[in-house]
N, C-alpha and C positions, 0 to 999 in steps of 0.2 A: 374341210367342207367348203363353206361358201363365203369367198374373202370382200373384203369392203376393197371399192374402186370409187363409187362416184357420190359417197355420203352411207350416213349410220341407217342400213336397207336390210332386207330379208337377211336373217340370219349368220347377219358378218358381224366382225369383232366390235365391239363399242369399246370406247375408254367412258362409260358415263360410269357416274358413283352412285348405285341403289343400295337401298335398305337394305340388310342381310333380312332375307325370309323367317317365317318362323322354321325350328328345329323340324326337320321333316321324320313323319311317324316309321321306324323302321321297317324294309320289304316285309319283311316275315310276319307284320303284325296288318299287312294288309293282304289278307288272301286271294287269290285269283278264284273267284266264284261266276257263275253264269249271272248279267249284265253288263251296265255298263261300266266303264275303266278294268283296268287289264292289270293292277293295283301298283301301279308306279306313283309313290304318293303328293310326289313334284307337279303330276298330272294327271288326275285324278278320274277324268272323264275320257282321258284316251285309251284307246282300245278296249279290248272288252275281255270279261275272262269266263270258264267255261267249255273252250273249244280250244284245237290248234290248229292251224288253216298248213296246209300241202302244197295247195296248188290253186294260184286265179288263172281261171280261163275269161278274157277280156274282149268281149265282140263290143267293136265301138263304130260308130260311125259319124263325124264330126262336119259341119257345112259353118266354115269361114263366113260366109256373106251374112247367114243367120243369125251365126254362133249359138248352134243348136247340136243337141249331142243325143244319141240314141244310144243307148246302150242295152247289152245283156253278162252279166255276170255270172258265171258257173266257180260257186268257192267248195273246194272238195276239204274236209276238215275231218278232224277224229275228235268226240266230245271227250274232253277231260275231266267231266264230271256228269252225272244223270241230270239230265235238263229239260222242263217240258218248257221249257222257252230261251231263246238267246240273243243276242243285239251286235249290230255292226254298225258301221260308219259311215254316213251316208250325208254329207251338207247339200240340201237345196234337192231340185230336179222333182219331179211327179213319179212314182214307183207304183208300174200297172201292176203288176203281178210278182208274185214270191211263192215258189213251189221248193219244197224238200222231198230229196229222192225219187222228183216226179209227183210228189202230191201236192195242190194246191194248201199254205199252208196263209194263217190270218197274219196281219202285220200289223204292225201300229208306227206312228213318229211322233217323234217330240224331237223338235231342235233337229241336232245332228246325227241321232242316234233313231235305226231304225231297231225295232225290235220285232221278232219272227215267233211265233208260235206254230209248230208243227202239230199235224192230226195229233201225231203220235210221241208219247216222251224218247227223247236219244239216250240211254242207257250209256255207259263209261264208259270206254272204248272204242266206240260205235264209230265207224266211218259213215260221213253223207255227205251231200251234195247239194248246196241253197244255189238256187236261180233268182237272179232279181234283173227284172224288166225296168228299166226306167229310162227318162227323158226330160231333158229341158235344158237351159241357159247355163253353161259352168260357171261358179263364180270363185272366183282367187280370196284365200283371204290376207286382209289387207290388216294387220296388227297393226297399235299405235307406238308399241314400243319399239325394241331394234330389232325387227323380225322384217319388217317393211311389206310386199307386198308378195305372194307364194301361192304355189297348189297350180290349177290348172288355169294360163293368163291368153286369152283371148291374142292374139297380134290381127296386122292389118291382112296377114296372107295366111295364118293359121293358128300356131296356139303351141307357148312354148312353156315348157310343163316343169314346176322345180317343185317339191314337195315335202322338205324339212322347213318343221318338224312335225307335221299332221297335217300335211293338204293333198294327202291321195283320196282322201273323203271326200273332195273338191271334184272327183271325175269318175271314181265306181265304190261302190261299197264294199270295205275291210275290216279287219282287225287291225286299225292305223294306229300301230305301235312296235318300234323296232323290236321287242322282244317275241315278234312271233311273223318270225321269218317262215318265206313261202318259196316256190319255181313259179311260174309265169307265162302263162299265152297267150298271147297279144294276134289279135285280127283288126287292124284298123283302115277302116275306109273314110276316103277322103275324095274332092272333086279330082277330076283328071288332071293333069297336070303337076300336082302336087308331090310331094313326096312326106311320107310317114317314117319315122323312125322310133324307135323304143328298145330294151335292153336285152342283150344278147341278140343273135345271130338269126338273119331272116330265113324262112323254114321253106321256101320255094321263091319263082318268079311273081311280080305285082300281078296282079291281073286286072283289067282293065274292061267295064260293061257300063251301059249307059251313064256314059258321061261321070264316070266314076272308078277308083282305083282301089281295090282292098293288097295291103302289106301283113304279110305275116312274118310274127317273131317269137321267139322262144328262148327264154331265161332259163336255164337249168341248173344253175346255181342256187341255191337258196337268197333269196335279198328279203329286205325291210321294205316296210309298202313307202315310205317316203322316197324313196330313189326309183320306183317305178316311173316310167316315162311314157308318153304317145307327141314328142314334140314335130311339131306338123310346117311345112310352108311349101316357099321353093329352095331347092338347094342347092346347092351343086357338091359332086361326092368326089372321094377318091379311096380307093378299094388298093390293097395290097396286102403284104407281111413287116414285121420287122425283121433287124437284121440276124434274129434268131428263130423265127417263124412263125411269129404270134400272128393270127388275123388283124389286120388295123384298117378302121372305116371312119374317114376324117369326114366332115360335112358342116357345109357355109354355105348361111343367105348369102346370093349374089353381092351385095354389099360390101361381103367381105372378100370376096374371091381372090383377091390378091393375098389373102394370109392361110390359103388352103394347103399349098405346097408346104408352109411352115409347121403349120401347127400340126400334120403329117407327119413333118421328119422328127418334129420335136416330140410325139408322144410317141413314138417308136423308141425314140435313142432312151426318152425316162422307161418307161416301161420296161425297157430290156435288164437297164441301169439298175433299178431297185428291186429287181429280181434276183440280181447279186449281191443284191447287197440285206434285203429283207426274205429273202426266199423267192420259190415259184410263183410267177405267178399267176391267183387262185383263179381266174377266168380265163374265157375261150377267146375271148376278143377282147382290142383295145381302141383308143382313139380318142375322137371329143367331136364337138359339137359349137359351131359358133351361131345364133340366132340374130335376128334385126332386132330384139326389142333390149332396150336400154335398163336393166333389169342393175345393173350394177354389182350383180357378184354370179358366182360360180356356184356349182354345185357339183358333188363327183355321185352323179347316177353312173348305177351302177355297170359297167364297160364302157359307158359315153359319156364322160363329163361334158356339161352345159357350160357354156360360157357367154354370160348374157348383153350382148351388143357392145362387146369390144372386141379384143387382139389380143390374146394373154402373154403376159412374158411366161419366160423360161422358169420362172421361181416357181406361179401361179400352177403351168400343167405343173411343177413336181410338187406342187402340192394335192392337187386330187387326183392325181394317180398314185400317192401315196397313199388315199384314202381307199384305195381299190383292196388295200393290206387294212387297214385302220380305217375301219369304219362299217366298211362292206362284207369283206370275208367274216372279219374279226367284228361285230354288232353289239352293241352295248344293251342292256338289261333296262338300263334306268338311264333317264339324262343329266341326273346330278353327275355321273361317269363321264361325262362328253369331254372334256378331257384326252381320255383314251384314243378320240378320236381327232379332236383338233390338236391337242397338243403335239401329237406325233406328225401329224400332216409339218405342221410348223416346223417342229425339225427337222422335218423332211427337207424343205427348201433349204435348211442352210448347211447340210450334208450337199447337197445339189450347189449349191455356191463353191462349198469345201471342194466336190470334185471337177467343178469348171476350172478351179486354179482362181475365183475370186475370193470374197473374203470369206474366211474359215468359220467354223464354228463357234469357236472361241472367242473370235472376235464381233461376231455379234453377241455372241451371249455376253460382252464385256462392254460393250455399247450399252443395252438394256439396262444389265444391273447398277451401270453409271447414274438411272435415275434419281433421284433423291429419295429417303424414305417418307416422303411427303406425297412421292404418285399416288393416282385413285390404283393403278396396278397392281399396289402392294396392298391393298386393304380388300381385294376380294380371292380368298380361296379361291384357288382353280380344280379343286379335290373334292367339291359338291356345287356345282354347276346349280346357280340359283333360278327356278321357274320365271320368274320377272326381268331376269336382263341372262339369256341363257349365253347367248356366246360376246359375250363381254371381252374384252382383250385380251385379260388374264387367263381366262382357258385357252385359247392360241400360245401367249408369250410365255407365261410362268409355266403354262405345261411344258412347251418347248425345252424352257431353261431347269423345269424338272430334268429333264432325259439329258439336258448337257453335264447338270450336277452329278446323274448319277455314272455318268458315263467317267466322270473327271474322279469321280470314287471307287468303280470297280473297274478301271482300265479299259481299252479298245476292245482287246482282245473277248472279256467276257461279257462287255455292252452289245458288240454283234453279233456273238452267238446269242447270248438273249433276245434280241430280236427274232433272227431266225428259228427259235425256239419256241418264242411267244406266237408267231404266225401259225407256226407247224402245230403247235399244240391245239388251239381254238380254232383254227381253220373251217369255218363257214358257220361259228359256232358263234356263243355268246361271252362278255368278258366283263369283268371289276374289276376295278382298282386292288381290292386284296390279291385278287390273284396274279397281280402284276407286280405287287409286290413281295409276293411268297417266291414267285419265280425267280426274281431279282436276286434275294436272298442265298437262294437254294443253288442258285449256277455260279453264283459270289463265294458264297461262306461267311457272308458279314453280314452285322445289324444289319440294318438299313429304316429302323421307324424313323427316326429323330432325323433322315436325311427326306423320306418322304413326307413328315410330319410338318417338316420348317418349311418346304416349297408349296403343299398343296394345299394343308392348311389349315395353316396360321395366316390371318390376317394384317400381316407386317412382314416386311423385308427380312431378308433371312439373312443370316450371317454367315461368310465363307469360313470354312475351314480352314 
């Protein structure tokens, strides 16, 4: 996901030492029912349950000098249960009107959370369609802890858009929770000049009317609303394939322009790379994204990783193009799991070391485990990701050095097909830890608790075999 570069900022790894949480209440004993939270107990206000969302249709329209945003939202859902009301996710803005299937329906807010009452109740099954009209000033939120500042961030020429782990409520209204992955249709206009991008592939030419440009895009993959984008300025682009024929659409503030050609060739050659090495891969396009604003980490939106006012190495893209596998395709349920998502990314990079011919796997992973059992490292589980310090170091490292342990237990050979197994099976779908580890097992023939049990966790240094 999104690594630390310039201090403890938006969702990059901390080494700080927090309190373990209290014991979180098991999924199963929090039902997904119509309002608010979507029953992930870690976080308990996000998303919503009730409904399943299909498809956002995104007409946006954004003025830099103002920093003012118009928007209309078309969320096409199936209810999951009989509802004569439902709630979405909605921080800040004015919200003129809200109609379902065409009928004007009442609304209410509180806080972040809008809530819809339709004429009529939606029966179980029931496919419809909420409309929400709204407008006003985006505002990013800005956590005190190591989250830093995220969601939809004004810059001096546009507005560049990172949203783990609930800041897509920062620019339209969703069910802003990975477990209820959606497709995507992005309209967004912006002043002439400018340029708009967002996830997956643009659906025709810009077009261009009074002093104004609308970009169309279309996701047809299923994604999570945190990796949805409309990151906006001036750019400069470069359009091509990799060397196996994947679409790749690199794009840099002038600022950067001298690292376009790079960051180009290098998300081609990963991309191509860990397609052999983790499976297909699950999208139509690849690339990244470098922006002016000093945001100090990454994020792997999905087909365009952001990379926030630097020049990423080689490690960095392979780490969120790794996430393109982990994270994106493959979506976590719950974020005590995040794990599944950073820890692989992180392997990722030192597989990508291994195949440059720098230093191997093993020898980072033997650098780490060098540390004393005195680290803050070793005293937070990386196997329930704590709401208060969510991407802590130890879900990055000890995940990591999870997948070397197990690798160093069931051999090459059935470490990589499990990967490519793991991807193939859940592909665009949802994933746990149990089922990482049942698969683990099952392509092994071995135990494997007391190897997942000592790295993910137990709160102390584990002991090599």
């Amino acid at each position: 996901m999104l690594l630390i570069l310039l201090g403890a900022v938006a969702c990059a790894p901390s080494d700080g030492a927090m309190a373990p949480s209290a014991s979180p209440v098991p999924p199963a004993a929090v039902p997904r029912v119509p309002g608010q939270g979507i029953g992930d107990p870690d976080f308990p206000s996000d998303g919503n349950g009730g409904y399943d969302v299909a498809r956002y249709r995104l007409k946006v329209d954004y003025d830099p000098a103002a920093k003012h945003l118009t928007g209309l939202a078309s969320i096409h859902a199936r209810a999951t249960q009989s509802m004569s009301r439902f709630n979405l996710d909605l921080s800040g803005f004015e919200v003129g009107e809200v109609k379902v299937d065409g009928m004007r329906a009442t609304f209410e807010r509180s806080g972040s959370e809008l809530t819809v009452i339709p004429l009529q109740r939606l029966r179980v099954n029931r496919f419809f369609t909420v409309t929400v009209a709204y407008e006003g000033t985006p505002k990013p939120v800005r956590d005190s802890s190591n989250l830093g500042t995220y969601g939809f961030i004004p810059t001096a020429d546009g507005a560049f858009v990172a949203c783990q782990p609930n800041g897509a409520k920062t620019w339209f209204p969703a069910n802003d929770h990975p477990a209820d992955k959606a497709r995507f249709d992005f309209e967004l206009t912006v002043p002439q000049g400018l340029t708009a991008l967002a996830n997956g592939e643009q659906t025709g030419q810009p077009v261009t009317s009074g002093g104004k440009t609308t970009f169309t895009w279309s996701e047809k993959h299923p994604m999570v609303t945190y990796l949805a984008t409309m990151t906006l300025g001036k750019f400069e682009l470069r359009k091509g394939t990799t060397a196996t024929g994947i679409p790749n659409l690199t794009a840099v503030d002038p600022k950067f322009a001298s690292a376009l050609d790079g960051l180009y060739t290098t998300s081609g050659e990963v991309t191509d790379y860990w397609s052999t090495v983790f499976g297909p891969y699950p999208f139509s396009s690849t690339g990244g994204v470098i922006d002016d604003f000093a945001a100090g980490y990454a994020l792997e939106n999905q087909t365009k990783p952001m990379y926030g006012g630097f020049r990423p190495q080689e490690s960095i893209v392979a780490h969120e193009l790794a996430h393109q596998w982990f994270g994106d395709s493959l979506s976590i349920k719950r974020w005590k799991d995040l794990w599944l998502n950073e820890g692989f990314a992180t392997y990722a990079e030192w597989l990508w070391s291994e195949h440059k011919g720098k230093a191997s796997a093993q020898s980072v992973f033997d650098a780490y485990y060098a540390r004393p059992a005195t680290d803050q490292m070793w005293d937070y589980a990386p196997g329930s990701a704590r709401p208060n310090d969510l991407f802590n170091e130890s879900v990055y490292t000890r995940g990591g050095m999870t997948l070397h342990a197990l690798r160093k237990s069931v051999g090459d050979a059935v470490f990589f097909k499990l990967l490519k197994e793991w991807t193939a099976r859940y592909k665009y779908g949802y994933v746990t830890t149990p089922q990482f580890i049942e698969l683990a097992e099952k392509l092994s023939g071995k135990q494997l608790d007391s190897l997942f049990d000592a790295w993910l966790f137990q709160p102390r240094k584990p002991v090599l075999s």
